[in-house]
GUSEKOL-567925 format. One record per residue (C-alpha): x, y, z; residue number from 1. Coordinates in steps of 0.25 Angstrom, whole numbers. Example, Ala and Ser with C-alpha at 12.3 -4.5 7.8 and 13.67 -1.06 7.14 Angstrom:
{{49 -18 31} 1}
{{55 -4 29} 2}
***
This chain:
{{26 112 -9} 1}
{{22 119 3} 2}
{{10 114 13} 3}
{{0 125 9} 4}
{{2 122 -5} 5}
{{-3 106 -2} 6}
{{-13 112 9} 7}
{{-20 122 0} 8}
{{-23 112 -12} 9}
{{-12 120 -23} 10}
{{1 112 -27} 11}
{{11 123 -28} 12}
{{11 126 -44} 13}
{{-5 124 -44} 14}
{{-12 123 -57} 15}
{{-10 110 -66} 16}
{{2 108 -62} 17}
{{-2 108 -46} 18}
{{-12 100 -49} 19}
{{-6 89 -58} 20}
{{4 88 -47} 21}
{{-8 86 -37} 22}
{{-11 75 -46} 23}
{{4 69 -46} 24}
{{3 69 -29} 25}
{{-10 63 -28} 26}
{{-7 53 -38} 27}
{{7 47 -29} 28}
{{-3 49 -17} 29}
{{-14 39 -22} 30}
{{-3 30 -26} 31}
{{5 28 -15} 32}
{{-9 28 -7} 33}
{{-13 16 -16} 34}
{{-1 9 -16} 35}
{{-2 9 -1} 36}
{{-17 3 -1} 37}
{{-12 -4 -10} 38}
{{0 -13 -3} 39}
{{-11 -18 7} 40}
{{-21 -25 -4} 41}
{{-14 -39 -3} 42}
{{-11 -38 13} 43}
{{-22 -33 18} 44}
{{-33 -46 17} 45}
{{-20 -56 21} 46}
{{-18 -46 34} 47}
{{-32 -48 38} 48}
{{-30 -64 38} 49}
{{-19 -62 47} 50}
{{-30 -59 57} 51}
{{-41 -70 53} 52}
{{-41 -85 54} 53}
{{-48 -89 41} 54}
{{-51 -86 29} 55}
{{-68 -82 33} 56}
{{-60 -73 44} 57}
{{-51 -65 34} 58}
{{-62 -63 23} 59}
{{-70 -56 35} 60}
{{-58 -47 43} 61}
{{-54 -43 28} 62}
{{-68 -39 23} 63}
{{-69 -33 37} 64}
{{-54 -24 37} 65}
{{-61 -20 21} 66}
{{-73 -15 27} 67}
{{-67 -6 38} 68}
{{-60 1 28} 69}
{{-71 2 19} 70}
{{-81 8 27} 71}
{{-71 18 34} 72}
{{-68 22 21} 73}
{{-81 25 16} 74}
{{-84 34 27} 75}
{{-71 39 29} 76}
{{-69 44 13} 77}
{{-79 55 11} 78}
{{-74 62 25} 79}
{{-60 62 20} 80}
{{-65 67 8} 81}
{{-73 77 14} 82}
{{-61 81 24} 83}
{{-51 83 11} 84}
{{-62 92 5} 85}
{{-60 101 18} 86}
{{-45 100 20} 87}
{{-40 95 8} 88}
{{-36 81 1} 89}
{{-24 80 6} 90}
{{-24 80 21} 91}
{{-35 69 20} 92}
{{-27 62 11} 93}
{{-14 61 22} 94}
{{-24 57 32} 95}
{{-27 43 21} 96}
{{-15 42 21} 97}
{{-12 43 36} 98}
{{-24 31 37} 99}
{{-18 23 28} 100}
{{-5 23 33} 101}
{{-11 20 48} 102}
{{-22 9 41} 103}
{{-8 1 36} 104}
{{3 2 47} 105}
{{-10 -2 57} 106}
{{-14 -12 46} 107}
{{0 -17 47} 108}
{{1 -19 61} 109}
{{-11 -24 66} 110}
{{-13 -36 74} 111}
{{-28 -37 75} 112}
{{-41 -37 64} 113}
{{-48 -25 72} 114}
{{-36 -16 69} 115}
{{-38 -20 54} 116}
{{-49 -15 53} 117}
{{-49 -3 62} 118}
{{-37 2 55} 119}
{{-46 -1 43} 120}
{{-56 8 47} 121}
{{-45 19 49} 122}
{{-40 18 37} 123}
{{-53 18 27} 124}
{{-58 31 36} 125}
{{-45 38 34} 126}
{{-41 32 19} 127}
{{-49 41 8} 128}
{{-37 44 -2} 129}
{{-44 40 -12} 130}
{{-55 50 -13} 131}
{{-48 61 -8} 132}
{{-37 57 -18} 133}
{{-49 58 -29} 134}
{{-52 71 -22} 135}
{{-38 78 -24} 136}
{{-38 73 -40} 137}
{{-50 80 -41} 138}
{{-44 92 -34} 139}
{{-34 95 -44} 140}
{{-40 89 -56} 141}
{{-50 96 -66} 142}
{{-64 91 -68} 143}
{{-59 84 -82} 144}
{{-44 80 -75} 145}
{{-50 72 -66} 146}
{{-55 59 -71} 147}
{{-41 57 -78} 148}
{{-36 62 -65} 149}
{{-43 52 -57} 150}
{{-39 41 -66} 151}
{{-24 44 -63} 152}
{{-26 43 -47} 153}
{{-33 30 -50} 154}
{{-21 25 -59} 155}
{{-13 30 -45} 156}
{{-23 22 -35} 157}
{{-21 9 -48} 158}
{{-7 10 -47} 159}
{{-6 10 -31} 160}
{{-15 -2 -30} 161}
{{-5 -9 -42} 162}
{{7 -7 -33} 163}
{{1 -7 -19} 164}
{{-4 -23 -19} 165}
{{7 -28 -25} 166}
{{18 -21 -16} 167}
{{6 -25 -5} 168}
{{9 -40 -9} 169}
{{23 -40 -10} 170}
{{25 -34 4} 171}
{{14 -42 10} 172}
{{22 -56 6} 173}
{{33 -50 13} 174}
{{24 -48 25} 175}
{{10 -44 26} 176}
{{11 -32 34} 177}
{{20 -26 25} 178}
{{12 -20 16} 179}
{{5 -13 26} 180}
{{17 -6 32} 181}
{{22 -2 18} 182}
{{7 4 14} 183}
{{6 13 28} 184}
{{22 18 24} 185}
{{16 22 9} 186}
{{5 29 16} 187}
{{13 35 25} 188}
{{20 39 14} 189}
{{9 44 7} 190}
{{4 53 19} 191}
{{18 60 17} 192}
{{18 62 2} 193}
{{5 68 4} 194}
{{10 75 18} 195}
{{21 81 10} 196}
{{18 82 -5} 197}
{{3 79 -10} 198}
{{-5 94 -11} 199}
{{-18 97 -7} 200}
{{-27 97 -18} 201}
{{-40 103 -12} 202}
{{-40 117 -13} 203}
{{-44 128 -1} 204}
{{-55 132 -8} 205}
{{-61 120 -13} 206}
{{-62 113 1} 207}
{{-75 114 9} 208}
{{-80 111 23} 209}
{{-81 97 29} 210}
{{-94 91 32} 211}
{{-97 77 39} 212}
{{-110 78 33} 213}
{{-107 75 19} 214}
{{-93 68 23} 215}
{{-102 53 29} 216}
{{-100 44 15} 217}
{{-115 44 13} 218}
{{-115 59 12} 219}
{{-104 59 4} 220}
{{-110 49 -6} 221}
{{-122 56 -8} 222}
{{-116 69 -10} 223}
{{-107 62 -20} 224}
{{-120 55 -27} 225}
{{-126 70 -30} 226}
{{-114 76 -35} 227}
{{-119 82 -49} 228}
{{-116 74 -60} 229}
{{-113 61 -51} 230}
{{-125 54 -45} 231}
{{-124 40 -50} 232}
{{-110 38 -51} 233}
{{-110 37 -37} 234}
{{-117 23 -41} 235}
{{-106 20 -51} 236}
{{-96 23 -42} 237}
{{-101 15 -32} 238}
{{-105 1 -41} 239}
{{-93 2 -48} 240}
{{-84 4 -36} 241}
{{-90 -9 -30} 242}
{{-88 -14 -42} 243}
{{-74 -12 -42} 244}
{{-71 -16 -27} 245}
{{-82 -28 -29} 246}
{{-70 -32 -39} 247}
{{-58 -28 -31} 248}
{{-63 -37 -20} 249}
{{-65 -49 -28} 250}
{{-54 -51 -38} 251}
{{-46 -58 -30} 252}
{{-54 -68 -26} 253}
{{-62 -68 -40} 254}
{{-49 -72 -46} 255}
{{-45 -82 -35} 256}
{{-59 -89 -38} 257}
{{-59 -90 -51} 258}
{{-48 -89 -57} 259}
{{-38 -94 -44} 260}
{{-30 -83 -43} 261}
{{-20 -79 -32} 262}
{{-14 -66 -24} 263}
{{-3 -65 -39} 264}
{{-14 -69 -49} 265}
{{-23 -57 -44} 266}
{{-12 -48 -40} 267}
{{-8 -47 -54} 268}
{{-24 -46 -59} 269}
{{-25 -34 -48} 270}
{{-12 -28 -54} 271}
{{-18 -28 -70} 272}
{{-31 -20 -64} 273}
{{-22 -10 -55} 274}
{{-14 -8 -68} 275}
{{-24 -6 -76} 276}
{{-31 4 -68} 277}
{{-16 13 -67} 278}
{{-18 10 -83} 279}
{{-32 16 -84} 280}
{{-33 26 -76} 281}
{{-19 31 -76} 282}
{{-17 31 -90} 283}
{{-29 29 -98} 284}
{{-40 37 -92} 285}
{{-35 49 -97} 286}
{{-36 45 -111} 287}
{{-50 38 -108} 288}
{{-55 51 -103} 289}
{{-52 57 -117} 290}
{{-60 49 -123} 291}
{{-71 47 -115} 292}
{{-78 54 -104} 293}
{{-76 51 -90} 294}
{{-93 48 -90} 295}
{{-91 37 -102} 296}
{{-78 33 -97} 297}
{{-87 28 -83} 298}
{{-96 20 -92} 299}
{{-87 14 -102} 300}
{{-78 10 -89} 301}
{{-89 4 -82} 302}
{{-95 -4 -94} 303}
{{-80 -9 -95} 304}
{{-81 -13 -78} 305}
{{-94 -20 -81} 306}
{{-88 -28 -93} 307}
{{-75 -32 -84} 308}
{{-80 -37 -71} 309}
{{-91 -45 -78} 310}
{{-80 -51 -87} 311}
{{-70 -51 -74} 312}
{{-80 -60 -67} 313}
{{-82 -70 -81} 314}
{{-66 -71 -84} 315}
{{-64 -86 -85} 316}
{{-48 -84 -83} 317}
{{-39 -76 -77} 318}
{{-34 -68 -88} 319}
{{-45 -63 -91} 320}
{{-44 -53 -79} 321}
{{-33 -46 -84} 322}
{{-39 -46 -98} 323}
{{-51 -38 -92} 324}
{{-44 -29 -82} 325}
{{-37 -25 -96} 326}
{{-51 -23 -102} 327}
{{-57 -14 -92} 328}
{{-49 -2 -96} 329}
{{-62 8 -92} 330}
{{-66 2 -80} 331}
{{-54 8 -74} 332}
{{-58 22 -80} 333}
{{-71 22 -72} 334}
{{-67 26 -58} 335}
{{-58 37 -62} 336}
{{-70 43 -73} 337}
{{-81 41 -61} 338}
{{-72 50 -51} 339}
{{-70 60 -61} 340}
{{-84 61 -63} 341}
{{-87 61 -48} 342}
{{-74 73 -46} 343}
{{-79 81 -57} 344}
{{-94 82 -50} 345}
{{-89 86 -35} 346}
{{-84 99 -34} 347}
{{-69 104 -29} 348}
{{-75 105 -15} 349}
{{-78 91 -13} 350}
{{-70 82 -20} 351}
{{-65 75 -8} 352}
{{-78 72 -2} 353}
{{-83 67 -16} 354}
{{-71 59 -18} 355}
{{-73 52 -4} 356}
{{-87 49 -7} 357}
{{-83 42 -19} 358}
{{-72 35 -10} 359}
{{-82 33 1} 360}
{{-92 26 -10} 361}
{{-80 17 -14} 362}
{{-78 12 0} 363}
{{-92 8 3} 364}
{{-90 -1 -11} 365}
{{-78 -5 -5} 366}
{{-85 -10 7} 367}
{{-96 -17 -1} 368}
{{-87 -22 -11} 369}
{{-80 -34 -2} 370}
{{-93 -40 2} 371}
{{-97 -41 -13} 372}
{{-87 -47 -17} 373}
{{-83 -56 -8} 374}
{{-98 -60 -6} 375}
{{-99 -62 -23} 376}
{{-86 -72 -22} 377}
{{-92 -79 -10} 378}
{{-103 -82 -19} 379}
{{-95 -88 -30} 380}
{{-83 -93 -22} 381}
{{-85 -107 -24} 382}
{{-87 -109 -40} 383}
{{-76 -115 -48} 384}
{{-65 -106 -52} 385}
{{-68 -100 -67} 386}
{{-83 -99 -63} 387}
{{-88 -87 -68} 388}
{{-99 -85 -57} 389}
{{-86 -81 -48} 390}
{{-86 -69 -55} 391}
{{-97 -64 -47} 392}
{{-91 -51 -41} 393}
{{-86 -47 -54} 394}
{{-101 -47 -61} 395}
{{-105 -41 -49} 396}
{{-95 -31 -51} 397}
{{-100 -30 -66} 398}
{{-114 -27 -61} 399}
{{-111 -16 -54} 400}
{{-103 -10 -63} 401}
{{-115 -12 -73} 402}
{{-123 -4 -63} 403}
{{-113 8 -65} 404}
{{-112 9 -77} 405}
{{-127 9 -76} 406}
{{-127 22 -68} 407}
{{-116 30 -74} 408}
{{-123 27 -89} 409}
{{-135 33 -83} 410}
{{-128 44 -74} 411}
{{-120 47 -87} 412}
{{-132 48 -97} 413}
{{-141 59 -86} 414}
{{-129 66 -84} 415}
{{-128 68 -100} 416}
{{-141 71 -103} 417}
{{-144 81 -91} 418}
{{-130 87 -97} 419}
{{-137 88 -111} 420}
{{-149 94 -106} 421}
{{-143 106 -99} 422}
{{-135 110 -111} 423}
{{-148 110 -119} 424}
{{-154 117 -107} 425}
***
């Protein structure tokens, strides 16, 4: 492939075929990208306590190293969304993964908390794969491709997250700063393959002028909150991202609580949701989508979200987590359905930005996320283990998914019935 056919958006046989191919490239991409994030989930808390002397000390630097790379990347994401509006998804995507590749190797070597977190900072600023990735689907997808199509790059980001943690903690036994080291050589990697190989997606005439005005994340959430036919799926992406990282955050110790599980016990639980993700979105969402229509698929998988964390926090054994991660087949259709939804309403010319409004909206959950979940188990940490009031943060969770479903119910029913009365009209 010559480098104006990957600068100019076409791959070389164009049509279908180009863009099914587009799809192919991205898809190894977010997968190597992911496995890479990956490999530091189990090493990265443990690093952080190298640097503290107790236990009070290490909840706080690690909360602290969360929150600089949160905040970073909330304001960072809708620029780089922005930026690949104007130049491309590509060139933005080698500079995440230039960022990541510097955030692990500096991660690896570092001898003091400060450069944590500063490297942290970096990192979140420059690290917006994920919305720009969401972007390029779009670019070479169809309005009616996409929600399938977004369903298969989150069966890629699933399956990194499978693979990343368990290699993370077989090399962090070896030695703790080997993951770090192995996951800057796959970004590096990654940088090359997308150097070399990955085509641009954006086409010339589809890219548009930069402006810092509407790049600041509170510009680019309110233009994302009046997008025709969105409004408050904004909410709903919002409650039931917090929701979901609320979750994330808590399992492990939820687990540990209640039922006295360890590192293997919860490894294994975290694998059955990682695989049942791939499952979902990778392989059932296509034949979902012929059934139902992305808009039911949303309420029916949030009526399933709010059912499975309230049970989650009420399981009386440990068994019983797997049985429900089984159960909640459609929960794990909802993000993939919701981004359809949220593509389909943005125009060609700024998917990227919207894309990174959406990212930038997940991050300011991910920073709010810790602090509830950690200030809900607080609240419960001292009850016996089976007691069902330590299932706190996943009724909260419940709650908030309820809220959702709530407002895409009601965003759903105006959006029908405005439809129905223009064609009588």
């Amino acid at each position: 492939m010559s480098d104006s056919a990957m600068t100019s958006g076409q791959a070389p046989n164009g049509g279908k075929q180009a863009k099914s191919a587009g799809m192919g490239f991205i898809m190894v991409a977010v997968l190597i990208d992911m496995i890479s994030i990956g490999l530091i989930i189990p090493v990265l808390p443990p690093l952080v306590g190298t640097f503290t002397a107790n236990q009070s000390d290490h909840a706080f630097w690690y909360g602290a190293v969360a929150l600089a790379f949160g905040i970073a990347n909330f304001v960072g994401s809708p620029i780089l969304g922005a930026l690949s509006d104007r130049f491309g998804r590509r060139p933005v995507m080698l500079i995440g993964f230039s960022g990541l590749a510097l955030s692990f190797f500096v991660t690896a070597m570092a001898t003091a908390l400060w450069m944590l977190i500063a490297v942290r900072l970096v990192s979140g600023a420059m690290q917006a794969n994920a919305s720009v990735a969401n972007a390029y689907v779009a670019d070479i997808s169809t309005p009616e491709e996409r929600a399938k199509r977004f369903g298969m790059l989150g069966a890629a980001f699933g399956m990194g997250f499978i693979l990343g943690p368990v290699m993370g903690g077989i090399l962090g036994d070896i030695n703790l700063h080997l993951p770090f080291y192995v996951a800057g050589s796959m970004a590096v990697i990654n940088w090359c393959y997308g150097y070399f190989v990955l085509p641009e997606s954006l086409k010339p005439e589809n890219r548009r002028a930069f402006d810092w005005r509407k790049a600041n994340p509170l510009s680019a959430l309110k233009k994302l909150s009046n997008l025709k036919g969105v409004g408050p799926l904004v909410f709903v992406i919002a409650l039931s991202g917090l929701a979901q990282l609320v979750l994330q955050t808590s399992w492990v110790l939820y687990t540990s609580f209640k039922f006295g599980w360890g590192p293997k016990e919860n490894g294994w639980s975290l694998f059955a949701v990682g695989v049942m993700s791939v499952l979902v979105q990778g392989f059932l969402l296509p034949k979902l989508l012929k059934i139902f229509s992305p808009q039911r698929l949303v309420l029916m998988g949030l009526l399933s979200s709010v059912l499975t964390n309230f049970v989650w926090g009420a399981a009386t054994a440990g068994w019983m987590m797997y049985a429900i991660i089984g159960f909640n087949v459609l929960g794990f259709a909802v993000s993939a359905a919701i981004q359809s939804l949220i593509s389909n309403a943005a125009d060609a010319n700024n998917q990227g930005e919207t894309m990174g409004a959406v990212s930038s909206l997940n991050s300011m959950m991910a920073v709010t996320a810790p602090v509830i979940g950690a200030g809900l188990l607080g609240l419960v940490s001292h009850l016996p283990k089976g007691d069902w009031r330590i299932g706190a943060p996943f009724y909260f969770c419940a709650a908030l998914q309820a809220v959702s479903l709530l407002f895409a119910w009601a965003h759903f029913s105006r959006s029908k019935a405005a439809a129905a009365a223009s064609a009588v009209v």
